[in-house]
N, C-alpha and C positions, 0 to 999 in steps of 0.2 A: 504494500500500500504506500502511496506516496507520502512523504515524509511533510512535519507542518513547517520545516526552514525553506524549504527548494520551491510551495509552490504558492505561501502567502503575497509575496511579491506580485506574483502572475495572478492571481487571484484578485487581489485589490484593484486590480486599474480596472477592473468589472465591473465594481461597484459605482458605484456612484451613492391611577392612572393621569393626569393630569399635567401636561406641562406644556410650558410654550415651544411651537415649533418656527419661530423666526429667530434668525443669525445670534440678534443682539438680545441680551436680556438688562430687564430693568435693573437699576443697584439693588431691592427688596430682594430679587428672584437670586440674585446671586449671592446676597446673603445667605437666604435659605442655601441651596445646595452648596454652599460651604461649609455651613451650621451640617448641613446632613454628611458632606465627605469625611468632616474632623470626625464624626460620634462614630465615623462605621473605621475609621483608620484608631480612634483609643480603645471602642469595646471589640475591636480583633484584634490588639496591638501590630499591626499590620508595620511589619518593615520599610522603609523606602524601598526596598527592592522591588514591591507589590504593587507603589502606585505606578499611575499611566504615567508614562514620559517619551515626548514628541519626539520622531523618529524621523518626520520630514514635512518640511512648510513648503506649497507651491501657492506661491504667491506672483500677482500681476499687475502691473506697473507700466502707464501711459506717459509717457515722453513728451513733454512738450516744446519743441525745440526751436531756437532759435538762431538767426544770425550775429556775428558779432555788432553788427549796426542795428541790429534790433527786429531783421525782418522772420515774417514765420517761416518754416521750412517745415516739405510735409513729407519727404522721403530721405533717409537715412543713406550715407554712402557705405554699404554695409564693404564691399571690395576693398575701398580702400583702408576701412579697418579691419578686415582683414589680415592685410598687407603691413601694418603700422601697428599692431596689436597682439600680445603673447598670449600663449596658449587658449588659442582660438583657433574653430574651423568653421568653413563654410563653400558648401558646395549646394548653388541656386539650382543646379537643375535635380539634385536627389532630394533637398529640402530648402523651403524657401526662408530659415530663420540661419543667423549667424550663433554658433553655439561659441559661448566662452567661457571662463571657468575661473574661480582665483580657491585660494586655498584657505585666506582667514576673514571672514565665516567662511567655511570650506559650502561654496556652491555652484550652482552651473544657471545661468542665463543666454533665454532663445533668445535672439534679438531680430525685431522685424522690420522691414526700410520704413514702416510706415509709422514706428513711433511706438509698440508695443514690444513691452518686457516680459517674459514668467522666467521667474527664478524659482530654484529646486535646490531641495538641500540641506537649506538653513534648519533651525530646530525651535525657531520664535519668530513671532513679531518681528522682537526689538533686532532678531541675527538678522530678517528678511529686510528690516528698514535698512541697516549696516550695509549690506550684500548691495540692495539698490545703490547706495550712493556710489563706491567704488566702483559697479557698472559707468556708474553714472559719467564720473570723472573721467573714467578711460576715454570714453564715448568723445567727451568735449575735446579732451586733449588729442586723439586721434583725428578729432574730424573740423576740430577749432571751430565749434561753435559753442551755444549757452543751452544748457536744457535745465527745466524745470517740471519734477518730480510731482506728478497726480497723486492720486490720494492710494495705496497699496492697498488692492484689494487680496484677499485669501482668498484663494478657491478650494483647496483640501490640506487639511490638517491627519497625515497619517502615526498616530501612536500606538505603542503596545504598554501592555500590565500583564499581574498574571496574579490569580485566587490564590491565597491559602489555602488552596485543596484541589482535589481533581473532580471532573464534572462528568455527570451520565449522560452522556451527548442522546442516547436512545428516549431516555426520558423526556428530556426537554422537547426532543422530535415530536411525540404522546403528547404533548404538554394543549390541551385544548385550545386553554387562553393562548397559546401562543401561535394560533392556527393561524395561515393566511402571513405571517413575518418572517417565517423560518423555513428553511431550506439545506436537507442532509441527505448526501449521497455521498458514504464514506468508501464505496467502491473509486469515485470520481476526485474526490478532494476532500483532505483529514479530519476538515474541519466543517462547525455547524455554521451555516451564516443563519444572522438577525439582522432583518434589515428595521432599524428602528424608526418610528414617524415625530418624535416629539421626545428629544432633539431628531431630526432628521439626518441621518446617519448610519454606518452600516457596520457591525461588531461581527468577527469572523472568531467563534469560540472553541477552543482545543480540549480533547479530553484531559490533560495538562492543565489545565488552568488556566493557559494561555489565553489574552485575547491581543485582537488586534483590532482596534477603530479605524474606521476609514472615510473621508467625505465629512466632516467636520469642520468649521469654518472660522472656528474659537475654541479655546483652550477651557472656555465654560462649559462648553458641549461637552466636551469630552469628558470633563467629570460630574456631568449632568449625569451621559450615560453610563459611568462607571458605577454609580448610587445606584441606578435603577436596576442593574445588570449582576452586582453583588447579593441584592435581596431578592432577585428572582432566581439567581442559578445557587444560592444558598441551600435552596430548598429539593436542589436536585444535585446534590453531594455526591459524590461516587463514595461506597461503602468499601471498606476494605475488602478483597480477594473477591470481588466483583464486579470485574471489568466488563 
């Protein structure tokens, strides 16, 4: 059976009672699931090993660029940064983005003539804000113009965690309430996915313990659905010498 390191990867880019299902939550709301992450990390004494921790931010970034005399420009000379620019490649007729890469934040940026960034990599925000700007710089300095940074949107927040215990993926499958979210073909892939609607997001669960979030858009999400995902897969514990 396929192993759960070799095919979460491949798995993820597939993806895509009571809680809010929009991006941003209110200061109240994030109160509460904080108030709930802290009670479920002291009455498990749960290790930092346990909780979620960000494994990759893809984040996208509109370019707003300018001339040095101040005129707009609305295409990018990707060739000639290219050509002017280290560890970078770009090959227009296989793919139409210029790919580069730096090492601290260690991440990789598509870059597009027409003014469009997604950066991969980073492991926050605040790495993906960092990540932008040094694109950013390169960019001016290669191509002697001014650009001016949009506002970073996230498009997917990929993290892992993992239970204090092991999970009865068969059960959970049974699991009524949970009809219509879940989807297990352990001939096919190790793991159970849940595809969650509030937070909107997609939890890939290992009989290990393992999980993996995927399609999360903030860092609240994520431990929105680590609360909700503790006390529902609590109750379907793997017993000992009962795999």
């Amino acid at each position: 059976m396929p192993s759960e390191n070799t095919q979460i990867s491949k798995k993820s880019k597939h993806i895509k009672k009571n809680r809010t299902d929009v991006h941003e939550y209110t200061e109240e709301k994030k109160k509460e699931i904080e108030k709930e992450y802290s009670q479920i990390k002291k009455s498990h004494q749960l290790q930092e090993s346990y909780e979620p921790k960000i494994q990759n931010v893809v984040s996208t970034v509109i370019l707003k660029m300018k001339t040095k005399t101040g005129e707009d420009i609305d295409k990018l000379d990707l060739d000639n940064l290219a050509h002017t620019s280290q560890n970078c490649e770009y090959k227009k007729s296989r793919f139409p983005a210029l790919i580069q890469r730096i090492k601290e934040p260690k991440s990789t940026a598509l870059i597009f003539e027409a003014g469009k960034m997604v950066i991969t990599g980073t492991k926050g925000q605040s790495e993906a804000e960092e990540a932008a700007n040094k694109f950013k710089k390169q960019i001016e300095k290669n191509n002697r113009i001014s650009i001016q940074i949009g506002d970073i949107q996230t498009s997917n927040i990929v993290a892992n965690s993992q239970l204090p215990y092991e999970v009865n993926l068969m059960k959970i499958n049974d699991d009524r309430s949970l009809q219509g979210s879940i989807s297990y073909d352990r001939s096919a892939f190790p793991g159970l996915i849940y595809k969650m609607q509030n937070p909107k997001l997609a939890a890939l669960i290992f009989y290990s313990g393992k999980i993996v979030f995927t399609g999360a858009k903030n860092e609240t999400q994520i431990k929105d659905a680590y609360c909700q995902l503790f006390n529902i897969l609590k109750k379907h514990q793997q017993e000992k010498n009962n795999k």
